[in-house]
Structure formats: structure tokens, C-alpha cells
C-alpha positions in Angstrom: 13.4 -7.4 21.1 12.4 -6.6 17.0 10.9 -10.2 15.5 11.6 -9.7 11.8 9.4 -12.4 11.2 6.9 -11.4 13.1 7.4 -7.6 11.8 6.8 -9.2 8.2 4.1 -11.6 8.9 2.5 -8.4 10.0 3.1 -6.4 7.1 2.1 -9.0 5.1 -1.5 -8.8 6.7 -1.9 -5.2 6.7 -1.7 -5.5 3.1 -3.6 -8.2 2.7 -6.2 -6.1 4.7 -6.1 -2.8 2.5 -5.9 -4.9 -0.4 -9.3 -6.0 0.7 -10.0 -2.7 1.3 -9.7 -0.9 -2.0 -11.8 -3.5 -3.5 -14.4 -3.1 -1.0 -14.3 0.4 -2.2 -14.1 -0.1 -5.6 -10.5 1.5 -5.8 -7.5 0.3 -7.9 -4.3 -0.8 -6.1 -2.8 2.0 -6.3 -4.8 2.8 -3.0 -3.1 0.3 -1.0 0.6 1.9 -0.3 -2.3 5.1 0.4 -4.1 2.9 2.9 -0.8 3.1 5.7 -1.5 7.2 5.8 -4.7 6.0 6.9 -8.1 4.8 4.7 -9.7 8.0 4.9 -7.0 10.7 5.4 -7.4 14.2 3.4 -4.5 16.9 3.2 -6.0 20.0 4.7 -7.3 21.6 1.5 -9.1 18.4 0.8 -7.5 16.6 -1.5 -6.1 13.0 -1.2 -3.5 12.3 0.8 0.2 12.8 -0.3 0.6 9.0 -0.1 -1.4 8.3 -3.1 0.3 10.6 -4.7 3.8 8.3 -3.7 2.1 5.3 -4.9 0.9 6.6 -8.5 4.2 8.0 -9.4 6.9 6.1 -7.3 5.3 2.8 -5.8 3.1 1.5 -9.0 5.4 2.3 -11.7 8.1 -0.2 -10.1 5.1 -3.1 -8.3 5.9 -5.1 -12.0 9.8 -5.0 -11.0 9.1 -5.5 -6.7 7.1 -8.7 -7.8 9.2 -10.5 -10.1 12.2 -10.1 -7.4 9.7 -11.4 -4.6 8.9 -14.3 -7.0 12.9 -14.7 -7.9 12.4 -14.3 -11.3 
């Protein structure tokens, strides 16, 4: 059976993790929606992953909005 609160307790950690993550690698947050594709994931021609990509330009331009709706502001 799905467990939504155990589904977001878990999500909740996983960010927690890469959030720890980035900063043990001296990257901004941006790197933390990256961090599900996996920490150390290259497209084939070596650049970063697509997923950083997502979080610059779709995910980090709304985090201001996402937390003030998660604070219920």
C-alpha cells in the first residue's frame, strides 16, 4: 500500500541529504533538484546533467514562491 506520509518523510530526507551534499561540495542549491539524476551523473558528451539544467531555469526561479506556500504565507 503507498504511505504518503511515509513517501514525504522520505522526500524530506533525501533532500535534507543532497542539501548536505552540495555544501560538502561547495555547490549552490541549485544542485540539489540535480542531486535525484544522481550526484555524479554526466550527459554523454560530458557535460552536466539535464537536471541542472531544470533546476537553473524552471526549479530555482520559483524555490522563493514554493517556500512561502510551504510556510503559508
Amino acid at each position: 500500500m503507498w504511505d504518503v506520509d511515509e513517501r514525504a518523510n522520505k522526500l524530506v530526507r533525501l533532500t535534507a541529504d543532497y542539501i548536505r551534499l552540495a555544501k560538502k561540495n561547495l555547490r549552490g542549491l541549485d544542485y540539489v533538484y540535480k542531486y535525484h539524476d544522481g550526484p555524479n551523473r554526466k550527459e554523454r558528451n560530458g557535460s552536466e546533467s539535464e537536471a541542472l539544467n531544470i533546476s537553473r531555469n524552471e526549479v530555482m526561479p520559483r524555490a522563493k514562491m514554493f517556500l512561502k506556500i510551504l510556510r503559508g504565507e
